[in-house]
C-alpha positions in Angstrom: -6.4 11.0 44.8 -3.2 9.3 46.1 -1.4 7.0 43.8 -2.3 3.9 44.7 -5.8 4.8 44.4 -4.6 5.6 40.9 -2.9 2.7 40.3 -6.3 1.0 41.3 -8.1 2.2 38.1 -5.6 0.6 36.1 -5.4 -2.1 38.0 -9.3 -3.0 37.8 -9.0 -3.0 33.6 -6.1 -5.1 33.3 -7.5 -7.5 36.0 -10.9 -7.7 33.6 -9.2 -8.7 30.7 -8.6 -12.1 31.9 -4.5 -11.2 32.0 -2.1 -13.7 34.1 -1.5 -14.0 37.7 2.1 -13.3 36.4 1.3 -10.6 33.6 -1.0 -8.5 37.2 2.0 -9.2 38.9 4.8 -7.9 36.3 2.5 -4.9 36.3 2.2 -4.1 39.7 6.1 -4.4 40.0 6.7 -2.0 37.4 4.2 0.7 38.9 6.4 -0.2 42.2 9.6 0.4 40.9 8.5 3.3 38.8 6.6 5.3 42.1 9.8 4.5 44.0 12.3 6.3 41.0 9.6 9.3 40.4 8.8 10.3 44.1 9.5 13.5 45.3 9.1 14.7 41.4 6.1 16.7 40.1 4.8 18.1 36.5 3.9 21.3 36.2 0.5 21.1 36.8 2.0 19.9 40.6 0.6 16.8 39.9 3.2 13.3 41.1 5.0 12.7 38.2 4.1 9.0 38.9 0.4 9.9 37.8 1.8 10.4 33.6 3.2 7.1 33.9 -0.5 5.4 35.0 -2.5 7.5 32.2 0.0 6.7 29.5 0.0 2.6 31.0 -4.2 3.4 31.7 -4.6 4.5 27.5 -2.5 1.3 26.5 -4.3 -1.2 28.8 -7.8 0.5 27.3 -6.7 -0.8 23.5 -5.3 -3.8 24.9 -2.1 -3.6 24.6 0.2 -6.8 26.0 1.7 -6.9 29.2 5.5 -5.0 28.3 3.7 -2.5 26.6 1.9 -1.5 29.5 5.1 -2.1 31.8 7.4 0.0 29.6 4.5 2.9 29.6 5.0 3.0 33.4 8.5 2.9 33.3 9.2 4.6 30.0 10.3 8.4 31.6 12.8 6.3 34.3 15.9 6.1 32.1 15.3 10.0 30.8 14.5 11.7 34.3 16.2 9.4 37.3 19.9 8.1 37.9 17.9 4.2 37.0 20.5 1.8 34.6 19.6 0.5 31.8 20.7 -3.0 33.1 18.2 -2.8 36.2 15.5 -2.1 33.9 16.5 -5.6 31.8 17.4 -7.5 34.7 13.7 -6.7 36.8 11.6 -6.9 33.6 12.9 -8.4 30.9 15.0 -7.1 27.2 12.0 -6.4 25.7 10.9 -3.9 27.6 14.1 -2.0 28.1 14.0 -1.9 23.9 11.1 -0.3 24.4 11.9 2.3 27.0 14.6 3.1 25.0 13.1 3.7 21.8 10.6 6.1 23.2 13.4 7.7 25.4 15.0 11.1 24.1 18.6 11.8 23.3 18.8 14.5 26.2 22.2 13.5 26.8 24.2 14.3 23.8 25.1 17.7 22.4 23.4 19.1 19.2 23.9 22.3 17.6 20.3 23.5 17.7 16.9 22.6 19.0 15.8 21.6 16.0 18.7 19.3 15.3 18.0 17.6 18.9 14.4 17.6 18.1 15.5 15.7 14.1 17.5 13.3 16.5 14.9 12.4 18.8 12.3 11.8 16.1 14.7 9.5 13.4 15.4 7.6 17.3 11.9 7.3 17.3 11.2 6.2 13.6 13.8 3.4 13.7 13.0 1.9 17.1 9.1 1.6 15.6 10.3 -0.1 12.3 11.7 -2.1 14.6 9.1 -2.9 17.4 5.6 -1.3 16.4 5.0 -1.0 19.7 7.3 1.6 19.9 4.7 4.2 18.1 1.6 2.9 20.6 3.8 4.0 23.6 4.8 7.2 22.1 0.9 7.9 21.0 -0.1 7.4 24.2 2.3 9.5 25.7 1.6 12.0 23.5 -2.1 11.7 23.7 -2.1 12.2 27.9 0.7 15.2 27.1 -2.0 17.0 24.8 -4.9 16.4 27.3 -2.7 18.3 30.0 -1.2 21.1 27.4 -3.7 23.5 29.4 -0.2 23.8 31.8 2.3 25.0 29.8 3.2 28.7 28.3 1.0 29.8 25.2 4.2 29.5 23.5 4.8 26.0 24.3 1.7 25.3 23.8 1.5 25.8 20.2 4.8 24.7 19.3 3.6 21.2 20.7 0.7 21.2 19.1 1.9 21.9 15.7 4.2 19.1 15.9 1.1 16.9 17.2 -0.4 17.8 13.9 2.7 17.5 11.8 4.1 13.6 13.0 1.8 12.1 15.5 -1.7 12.4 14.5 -0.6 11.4 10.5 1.6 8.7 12.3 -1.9 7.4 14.3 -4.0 7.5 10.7 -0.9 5.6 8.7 -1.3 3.3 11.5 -5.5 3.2 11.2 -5.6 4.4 15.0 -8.5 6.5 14.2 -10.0 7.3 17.9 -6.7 8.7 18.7 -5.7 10.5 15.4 -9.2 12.6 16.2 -8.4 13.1 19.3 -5.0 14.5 18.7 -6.4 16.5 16.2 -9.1 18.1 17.9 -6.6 19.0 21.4 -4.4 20.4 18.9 -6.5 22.3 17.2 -7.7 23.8 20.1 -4.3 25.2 20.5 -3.5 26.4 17.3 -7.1 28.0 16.8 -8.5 28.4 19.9 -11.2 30.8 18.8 -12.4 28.1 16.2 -12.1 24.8 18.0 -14.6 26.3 20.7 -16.9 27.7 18.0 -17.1 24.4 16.3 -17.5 22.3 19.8 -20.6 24.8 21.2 -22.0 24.3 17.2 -21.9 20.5 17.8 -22.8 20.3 21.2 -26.2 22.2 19.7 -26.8 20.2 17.1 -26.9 16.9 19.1 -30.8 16.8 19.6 -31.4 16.9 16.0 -28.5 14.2 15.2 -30.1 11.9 17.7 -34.0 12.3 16.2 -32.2 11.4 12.3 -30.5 7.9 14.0 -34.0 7.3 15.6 -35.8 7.9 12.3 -33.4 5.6 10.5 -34.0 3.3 13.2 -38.0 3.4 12.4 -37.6 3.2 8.7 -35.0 0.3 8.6 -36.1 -1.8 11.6 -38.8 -3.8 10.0 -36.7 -4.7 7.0 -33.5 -5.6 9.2 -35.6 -7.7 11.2 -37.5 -10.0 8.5 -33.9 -10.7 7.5 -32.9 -11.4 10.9 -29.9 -8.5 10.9 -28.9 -7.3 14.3 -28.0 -4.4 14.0 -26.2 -1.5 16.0 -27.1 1.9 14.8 -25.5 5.2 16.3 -25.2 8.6 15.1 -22.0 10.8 15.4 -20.5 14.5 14.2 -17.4 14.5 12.4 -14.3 15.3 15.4 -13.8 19.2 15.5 -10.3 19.3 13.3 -12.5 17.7 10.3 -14.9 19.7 10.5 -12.8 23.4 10.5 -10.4 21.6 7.7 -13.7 20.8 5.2 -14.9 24.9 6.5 -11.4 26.1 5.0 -11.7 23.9 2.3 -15.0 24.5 1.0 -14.9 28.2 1.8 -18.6 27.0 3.7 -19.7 27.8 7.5 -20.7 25.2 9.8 -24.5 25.7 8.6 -23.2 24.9 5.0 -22.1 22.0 5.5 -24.0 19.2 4.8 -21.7 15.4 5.7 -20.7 16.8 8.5 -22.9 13.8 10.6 -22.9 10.3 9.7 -24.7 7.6 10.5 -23.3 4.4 11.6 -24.4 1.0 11.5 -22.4 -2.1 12.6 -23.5 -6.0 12.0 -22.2 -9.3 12.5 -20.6 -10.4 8.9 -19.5 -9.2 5.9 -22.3 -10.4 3.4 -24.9 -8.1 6.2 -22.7 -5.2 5.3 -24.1 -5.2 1.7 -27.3 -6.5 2.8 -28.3 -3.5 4.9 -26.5 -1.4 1.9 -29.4 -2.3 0.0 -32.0 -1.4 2.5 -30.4 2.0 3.0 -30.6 2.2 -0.9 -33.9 1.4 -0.7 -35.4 3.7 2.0 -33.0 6.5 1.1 -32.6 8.2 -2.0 -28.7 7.5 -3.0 -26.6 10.8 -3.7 -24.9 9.4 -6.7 -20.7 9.4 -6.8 -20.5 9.2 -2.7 -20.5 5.4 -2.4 -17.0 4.1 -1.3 -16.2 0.0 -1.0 -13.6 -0.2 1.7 -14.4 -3.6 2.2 -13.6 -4.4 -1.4 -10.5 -2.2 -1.4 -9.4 -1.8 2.0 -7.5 1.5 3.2 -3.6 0.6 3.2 -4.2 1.5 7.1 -6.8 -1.7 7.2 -9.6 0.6 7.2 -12.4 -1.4 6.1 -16.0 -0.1 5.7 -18.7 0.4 3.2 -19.5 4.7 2.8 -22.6 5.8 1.1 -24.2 9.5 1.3 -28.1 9.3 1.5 -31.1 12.6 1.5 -31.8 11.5 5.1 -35.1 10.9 6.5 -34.7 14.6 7.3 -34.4 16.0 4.5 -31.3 16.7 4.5 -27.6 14.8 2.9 -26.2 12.1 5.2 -23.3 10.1 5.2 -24.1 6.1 6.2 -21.0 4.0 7.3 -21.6 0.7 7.3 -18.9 -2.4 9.0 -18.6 -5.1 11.3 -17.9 -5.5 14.9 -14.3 -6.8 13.7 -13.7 -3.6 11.4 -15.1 -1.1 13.7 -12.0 -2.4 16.1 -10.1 -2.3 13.2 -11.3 1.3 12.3 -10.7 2.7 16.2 -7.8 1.2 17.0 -5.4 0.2 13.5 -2.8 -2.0 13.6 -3.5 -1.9 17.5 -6.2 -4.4 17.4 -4.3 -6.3 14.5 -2.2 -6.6 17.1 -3.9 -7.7 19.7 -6.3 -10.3 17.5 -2.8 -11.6 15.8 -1.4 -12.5 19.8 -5.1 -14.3 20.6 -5.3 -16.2 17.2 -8.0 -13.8 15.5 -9.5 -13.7 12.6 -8.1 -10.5 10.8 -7.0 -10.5 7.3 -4.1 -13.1 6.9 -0.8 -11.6 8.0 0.6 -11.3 5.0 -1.9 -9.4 3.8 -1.5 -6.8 6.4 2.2 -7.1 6.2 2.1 -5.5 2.7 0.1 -2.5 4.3 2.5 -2.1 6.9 5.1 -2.8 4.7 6.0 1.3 4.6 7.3 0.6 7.9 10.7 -0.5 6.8 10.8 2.8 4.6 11.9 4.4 7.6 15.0 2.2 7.6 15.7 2.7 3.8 15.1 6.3 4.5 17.5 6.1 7.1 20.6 4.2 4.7 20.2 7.2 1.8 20.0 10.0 4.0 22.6 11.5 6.7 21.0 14.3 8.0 18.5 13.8 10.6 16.2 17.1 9.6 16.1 15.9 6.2 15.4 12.6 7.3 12.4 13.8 9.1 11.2 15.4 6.1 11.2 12.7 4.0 9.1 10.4 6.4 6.4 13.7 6.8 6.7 14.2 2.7 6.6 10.2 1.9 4.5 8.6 4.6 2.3 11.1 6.5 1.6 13.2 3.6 -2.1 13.0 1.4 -1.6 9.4 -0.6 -2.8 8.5 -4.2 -3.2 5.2 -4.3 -2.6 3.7 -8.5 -2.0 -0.1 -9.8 0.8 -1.6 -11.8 -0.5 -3.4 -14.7 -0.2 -6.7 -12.6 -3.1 -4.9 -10.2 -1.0 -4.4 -7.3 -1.6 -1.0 -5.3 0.8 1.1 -5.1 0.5 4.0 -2.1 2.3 7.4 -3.0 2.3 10.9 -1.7 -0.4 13.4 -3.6 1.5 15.3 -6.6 4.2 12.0 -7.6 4.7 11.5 -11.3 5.4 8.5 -13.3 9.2 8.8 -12.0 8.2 8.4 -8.3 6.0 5.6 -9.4 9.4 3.7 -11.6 11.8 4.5 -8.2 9.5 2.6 -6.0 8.7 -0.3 -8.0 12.7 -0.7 -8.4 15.6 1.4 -8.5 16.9 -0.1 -11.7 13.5 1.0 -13.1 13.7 4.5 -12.1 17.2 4.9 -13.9 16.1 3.0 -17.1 12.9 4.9 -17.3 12.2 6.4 -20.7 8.6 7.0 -20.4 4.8 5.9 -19.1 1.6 4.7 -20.1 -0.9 5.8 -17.7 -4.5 4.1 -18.6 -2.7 2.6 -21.7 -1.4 6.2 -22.8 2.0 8.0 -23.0 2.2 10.5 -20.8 4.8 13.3 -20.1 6.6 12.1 -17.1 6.1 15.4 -15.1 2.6 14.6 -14.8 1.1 14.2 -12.2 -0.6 10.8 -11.2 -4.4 10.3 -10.0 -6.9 8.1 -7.7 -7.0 4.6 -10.0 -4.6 5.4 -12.9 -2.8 2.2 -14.2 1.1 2.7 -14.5 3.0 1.0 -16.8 7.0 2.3 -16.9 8.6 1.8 -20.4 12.6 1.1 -20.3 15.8 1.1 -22.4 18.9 -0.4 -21.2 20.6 2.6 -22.7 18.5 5.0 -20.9 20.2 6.7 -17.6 18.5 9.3 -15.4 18.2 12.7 -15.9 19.5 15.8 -13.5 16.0 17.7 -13.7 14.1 15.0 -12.4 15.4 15.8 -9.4 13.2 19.1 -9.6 10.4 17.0 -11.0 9.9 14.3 -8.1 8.0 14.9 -5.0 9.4 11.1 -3.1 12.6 11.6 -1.3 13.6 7.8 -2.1 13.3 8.8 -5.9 15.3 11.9 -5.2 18.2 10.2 -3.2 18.5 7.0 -5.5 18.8 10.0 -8.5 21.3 11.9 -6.9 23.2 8.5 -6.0 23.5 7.8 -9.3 25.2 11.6 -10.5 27.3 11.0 -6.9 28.6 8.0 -8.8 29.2 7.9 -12.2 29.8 12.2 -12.5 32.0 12.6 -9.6 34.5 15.0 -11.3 31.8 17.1 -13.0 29.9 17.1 -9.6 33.3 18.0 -8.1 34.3 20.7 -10.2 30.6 22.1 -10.0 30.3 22.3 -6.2 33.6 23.9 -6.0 32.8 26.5 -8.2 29.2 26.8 -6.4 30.8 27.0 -3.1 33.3 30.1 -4.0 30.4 31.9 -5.4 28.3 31.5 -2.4 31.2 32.2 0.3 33.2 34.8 -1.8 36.5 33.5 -3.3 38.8 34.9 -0.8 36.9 33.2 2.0 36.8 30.1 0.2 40.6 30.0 -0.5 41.6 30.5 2.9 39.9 28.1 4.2 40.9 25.5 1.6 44.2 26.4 2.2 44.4 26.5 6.1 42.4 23.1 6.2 39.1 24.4 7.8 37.2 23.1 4.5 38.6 19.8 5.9 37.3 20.1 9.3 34.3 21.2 8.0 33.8 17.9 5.5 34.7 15.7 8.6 32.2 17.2 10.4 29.3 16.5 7.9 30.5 13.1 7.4 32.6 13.3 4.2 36.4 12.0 4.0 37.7 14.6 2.2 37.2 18.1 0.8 36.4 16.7 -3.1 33.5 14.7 -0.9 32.0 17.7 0.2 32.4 19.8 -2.8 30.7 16.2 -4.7 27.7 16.2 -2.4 27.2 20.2 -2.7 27.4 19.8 -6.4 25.0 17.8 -6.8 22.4 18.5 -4.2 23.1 16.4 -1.6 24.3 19.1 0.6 22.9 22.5 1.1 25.0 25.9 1.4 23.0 26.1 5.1 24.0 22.9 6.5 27.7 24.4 5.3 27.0 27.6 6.7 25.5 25.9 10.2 28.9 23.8 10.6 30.8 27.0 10.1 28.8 29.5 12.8 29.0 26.7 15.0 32.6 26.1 15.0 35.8 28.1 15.4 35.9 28.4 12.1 33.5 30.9 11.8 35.1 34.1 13.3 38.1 33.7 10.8 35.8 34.7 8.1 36.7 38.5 6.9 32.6 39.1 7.1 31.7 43.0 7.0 29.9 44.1 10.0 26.8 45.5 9.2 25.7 49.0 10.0 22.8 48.1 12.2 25.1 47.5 15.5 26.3 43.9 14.9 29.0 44.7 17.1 26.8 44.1 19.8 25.7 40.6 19.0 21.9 40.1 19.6 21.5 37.2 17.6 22.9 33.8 18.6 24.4 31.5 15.8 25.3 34.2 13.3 28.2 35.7 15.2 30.9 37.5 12.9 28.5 37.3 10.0 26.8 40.3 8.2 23.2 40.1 9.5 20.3 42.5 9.3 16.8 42.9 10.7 14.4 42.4 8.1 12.1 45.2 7.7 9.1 43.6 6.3 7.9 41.6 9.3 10.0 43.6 12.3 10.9 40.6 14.4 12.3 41.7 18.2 13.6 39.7 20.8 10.9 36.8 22.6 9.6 36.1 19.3 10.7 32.7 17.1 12.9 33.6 14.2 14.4 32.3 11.5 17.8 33.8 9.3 17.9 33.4 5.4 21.0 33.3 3.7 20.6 35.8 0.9 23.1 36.2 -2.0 24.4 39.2 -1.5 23.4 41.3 2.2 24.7 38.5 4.7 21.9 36.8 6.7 18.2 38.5 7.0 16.9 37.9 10.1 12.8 36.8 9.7 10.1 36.6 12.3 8.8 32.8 11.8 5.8 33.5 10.4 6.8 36.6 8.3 4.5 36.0 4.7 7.8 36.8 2.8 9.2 33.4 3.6 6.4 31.3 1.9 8.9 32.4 -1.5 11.9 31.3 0.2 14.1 28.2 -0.4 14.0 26.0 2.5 17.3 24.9 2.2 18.7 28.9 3.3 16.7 28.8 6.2 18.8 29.0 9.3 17.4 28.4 12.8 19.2 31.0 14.8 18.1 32.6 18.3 18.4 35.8 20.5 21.3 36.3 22.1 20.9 36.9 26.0 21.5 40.7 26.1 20.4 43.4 28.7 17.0 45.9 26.8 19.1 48.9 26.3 18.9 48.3 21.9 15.5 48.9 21.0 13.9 47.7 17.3 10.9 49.4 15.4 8.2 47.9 14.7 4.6 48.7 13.4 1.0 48.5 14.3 -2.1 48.9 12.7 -4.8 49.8 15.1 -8.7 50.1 14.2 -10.8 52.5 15.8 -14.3 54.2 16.3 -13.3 57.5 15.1 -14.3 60.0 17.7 -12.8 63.2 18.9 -9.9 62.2 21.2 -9.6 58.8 20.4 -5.9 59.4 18.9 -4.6 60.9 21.4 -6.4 57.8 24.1 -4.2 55.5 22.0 -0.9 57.2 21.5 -1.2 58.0 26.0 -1.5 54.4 26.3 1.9 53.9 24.1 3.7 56.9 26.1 2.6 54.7 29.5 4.6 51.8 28.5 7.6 53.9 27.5 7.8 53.2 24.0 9.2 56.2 21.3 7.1 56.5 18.5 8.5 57.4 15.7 5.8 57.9 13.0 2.1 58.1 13.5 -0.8 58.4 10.8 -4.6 58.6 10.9 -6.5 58.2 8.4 -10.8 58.1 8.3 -11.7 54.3 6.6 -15.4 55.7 6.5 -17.7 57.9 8.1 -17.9 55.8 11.6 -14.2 54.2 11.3 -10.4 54.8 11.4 -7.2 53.4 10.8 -4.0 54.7 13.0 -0.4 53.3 11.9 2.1 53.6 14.0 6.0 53.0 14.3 7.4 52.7 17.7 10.7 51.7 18.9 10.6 49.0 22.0 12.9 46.6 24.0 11.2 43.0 23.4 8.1 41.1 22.8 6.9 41.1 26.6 7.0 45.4 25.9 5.4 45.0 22.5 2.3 42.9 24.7 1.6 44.9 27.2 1.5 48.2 24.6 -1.3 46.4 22.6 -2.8 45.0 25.9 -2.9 48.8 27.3 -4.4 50.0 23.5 -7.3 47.5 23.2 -8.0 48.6 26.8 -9.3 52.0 25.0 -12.9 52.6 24.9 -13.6 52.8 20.5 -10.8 50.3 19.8 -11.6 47.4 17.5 -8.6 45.5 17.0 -4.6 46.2 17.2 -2.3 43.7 15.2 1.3 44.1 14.0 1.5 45.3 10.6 3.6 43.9 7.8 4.5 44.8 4.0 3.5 42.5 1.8 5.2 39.5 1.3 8.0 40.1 -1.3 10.5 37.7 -2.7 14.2 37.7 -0.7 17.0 37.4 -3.2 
């Protein structure tokens, strides 16, 4: 297909939705100007670049997005991956959608200290530009969305990396936003990254069960029809499985396989009003019997992402549990498409909910630029909007009946600090349901919170340990940073020596590098820094990152360790005392991590290692291998399974000695009368040599499995 012929698709659904000669025209200019700036460049799938552009403008156009939208989707890689100006972009098409090329456009041009702090940037970019300009996110979705549906491209590596972040920001960002067609659909290609083995299994299970969900909508259909005619309903009824990720999340959760489960289909039926919404409720009720506790009003007490429906689980004509939605035309657009369709029924003079109303869902959108004012670092900002905002919500009323939306796990504290900061710091106690309650406990679905106050009362330290928001935790630690500066002061100094070693520490104070270091992290002056690191603001990693980072680091009298450091093979921790943890064996291709332990220098981790589940994140370091020829080699281990037959060991260690790898140590030992288990410790350059010895070993007639073997997880100190 050439790209005008592309273009054309796109072209024939804008042109149907009744747009302006002017908007068609604005359109066509932009694919223009964009074909013209992306020719001669290709994807990796050797596809024209120009054809990302159309399916990112193509998704936008399909939820009717407005005409800049759909011109910034074409044009929104231009300003990241051509020599294009800003100012050519404004002058051809207007401010508006430059502001929104340039909130979805990445900070490739500035220097960062890691990936990770690059990737922090890009996303707190991202978070402000859609506080200020939703539309922002529906690019960015989109663009996403056509990224994940092409993932098929990229390294296995790369692959999961991008999915996991799918999972992590954009799909909780699409159901905060109500986008629910395209939060499924992210979850699902994700999932079929991340679990490959899974996402199939479930898809072949659904794919079989599709006769049977069809004959239960057609018997609802013959059971209802009658009634929903004599009350002259007209009714759309379809049937539909729950999207894969749901599915394999409510498998792990219930401990159940797919046969199990019993709401995994559900039954939809869509009217024209509101008041048919409870009238066909009833004639479910009364041709169904009703599984009591399963019904939901959503219509009643809408989602805080507009999600409005009614939910009742039925014994379906079949015998079997079945899960009925039932909404209007207007709140299935709602439930598909979020504050998309809001959106697009508030520029045509809809009906939807009165804007103020959906203002005060939405209203967690300028979180992100509060979020933004208490905190400096950009990591740490990203964490608070995945903890706060994308995380599981409990929803809970004041005792004036407003809802209040906060993450799964707050306490009473959380609840004071987002009603008003001047709450939070007078808080003394709670009623919850009209009784007292500790204020570590933890809030539920419905509970009424009422915050009792003293003017005396001031907050305490250990509810920083207590809270689960981020905007309680800053406005606490704001409080300490300002009315106990010299404790905090004298405490981070102290806390600092200890963790640096005092004749480090007083060299560096002394030689002004503590300074430098300060200025760097955004604080005036030493007693800033050693303020903010007293209490909590500051970590001993983002210390220890400014310092490897820096000149400053190689000044540091570090011992070497014994394990060859001389011979640096691990980027970011150069001059520092470093070792190879033993308990998950990392070597070089794999993603690692270093932890700053108290007393052996930095323990270099494989990124999934179990030991780091009891691990601080705030001494996690993101370090990397050093580019270095194979001549060191590292042990690691593999268990290996095996029909135990005469000459199978001996098949299996050949197939090591092929690929050149030493082995160290190897065991047998007999499982049961018809199975084996053979450890073994080798010594080997990299992962790519690690691969193609377990490729070569499950190439052996009698072998059941080979995986890398790891001690249990123990606590690092």
């Amino acid at each position: 297909m050439d790209n005008r012929s592309l273009f054309d698709q796109l072209d024939s659904i804008i042109k149907e939705q009744h747009r302006t000669e002017e908007d068609v025209k604005k359109i066509r200019s932009a694919y223009d100007f964009a074909a013209s700036w992306h020719k001669g460049q290709y994807r990796i799938s050797e596809e024209p670049y120009i054809v990302h552009p159309v399916e990112v403008a193509t998704i936008l156009a399909n939820l009717q997005a407005d005409t800049d939208t759909i011109c910034a989707a074409l044009l929104h890689d231009i300003l990241e991956d051509t020599e294009t100006k800003p100012e050519e972009i404004k002058e051809k098409f207007g401010e508006d959608v430059l502001n929104l090329v340039n909130g979805v456009t990445k900070l490739s041009k500035y220097s960062f200290s890691s990936k990770e702090e690059r990737q922090a940037e890009n996303f707190r970019k991202m978070f402000l530009a859609m506080a200020e300009d939703v539309r922002v996110i529906f690019l960015k979705l989109a663009d996403r969305l056509h990224n994940m549906r092409t993932l098929n491209y990229m390294s296995p590596h790369k692959q999961k990396e991008i999915a996991k972040e799918t999972v992590e920001i954009f799909a909780p960002l699409a159901n905060r936003l109500g986008m629910g067609r395209i939060k499924a659909e992210l979850e699902d290609l994700a999932l079929r990254y991340i679990n490959p083995e899974k996402y199939f299994e479930i898809a072949q299970l659904v794919a079989q069960s599709k006769a049977e969900r069809d004959l239960t909508v057609q018997a609802i259909i013959d059971k209802i029809n009658s009634n929903l005619k004599s009350m002259s309903i007209q009714a759309v009824i379809t049937g539909r499985a729950k999207n894969y990720n749901s599915i394999y999340n409510k498998m792990v959760r219930q401990q159940k396989s797919y046969q199990d489960l019993y709401d995994i289909t559900a039954a939809r039926i869509i009217v024209d009003s509101e008041k048919e919404c409870y009238e066909v409720l009833g004639v479910i009720h009364s041709a169904f019997k009703p599984i009591p506790g399963r019904f939901k009003d959503y219509i009643a007490m809408p989602k805080n992402n507009l999600y409005r429906s009614l939910h009742t689980s039925v014994i379906g004509p079949r015998g079997k549990p079945l899960e009925v939605q039932i909404r209007t035309h207007e709140m299935h657009e709602i439930a598909e498409y979020g504050i998309a369709a809001h959106w697009r029924y508030k520029e045509s003079g809809g009906s939807v909910k009165s804007n103020s109303d959906v203002d005060k869902k939405f209203s967690w959108l300028r979180k992100l630029i509060e979020f933004q004012q208490d905190i400096k670092d950009a990591q740490e900002y990203v964490n608070s909007v995945k903890l706060d905002l994308f995380s599981d919500q409990v929803f809970v009323f004041s005792p004036k009946g407003d809802v209040i939306d906060l993450p799964n796990g707050a306490t009473p504290i959380d609840f004071a600090y987002r009603i008003h900061t001047e709450v939070g710091h007078k808080c003394v106690g709670a009623l919850v349901n009209g009784r007292i309650i500790p204020l570590d406990n933890k809030l539920r679905n419905g509970d009424i919170v009422e915050i009792l106050t003293s003017k005396q009362a001031k907050p305490r330290l250990g509810w920083i340990n207590i809270v689960v928001t981020n905007q309680a935790r800053n406005r606490i630690r704001q409080w300490f940073k300002k009315n106990l500066r010299d404790e905090n002061i004298s405490q981070g100094r102290s806390n600092l020596e200890q963790e640096l070693g005092k004749s480090a520490f007083e060299e560096h104070v002394k030689s002004g590098k503590m300074l430098e270091v300060a200025n760097q992290l955004n604080y005036p002056s030493e007693e800033d820094l050693f303020a903010a690191f007293g209490y909590g603001e500051l970590s001993i990693t983002k210390i220890t990152n400014k310092l490897k980072s820096s000149e400053i680091l190689p000044k540091m009298r570090f011992a070497r360790s014994k394990s060859g450091n001389t011979n640096q093979v691990i980027e970011g921790l150069e001059g520092m005392l470093y070792h190879i943890s033993k308990c998950c064996s990392p070597v070089p291709g794999e993603s690692i991590v270093g932890v700053v332990t108290r007393s052996r220098g930095v323990s270099v981790h494989r990124e999934e290692c179990k030991s780091l589940s009891t691990v601080d994140p705030e001494r996690i370091m993101y370090v990397n291998w050093a580019q270095t020829n194979n001549s060191k080699v590292y042990v690691t281990r593999i268990l290996i399974e095996v029909i135990d037959r005469l000459g199978v060991f001996k098949d299996v260690l050949g197939k090591i000695s092929d690929n050149r790898a030493n082995i160290t140590r190897a065991n047998i030992k007999t499982r049961d009368k018809a199975f084996a288990l053979i450890e073994v410790e080798l010594e080997i350059t990299d992962i790519e040599n690690l691969n193609k010895i377990i490729s070569g070993i499950t190439s052996v007639s009698d072998v059941v499995s080979v995986k890398r073997q790891q001690t249990n997880a123990s606590k690092i100190s």
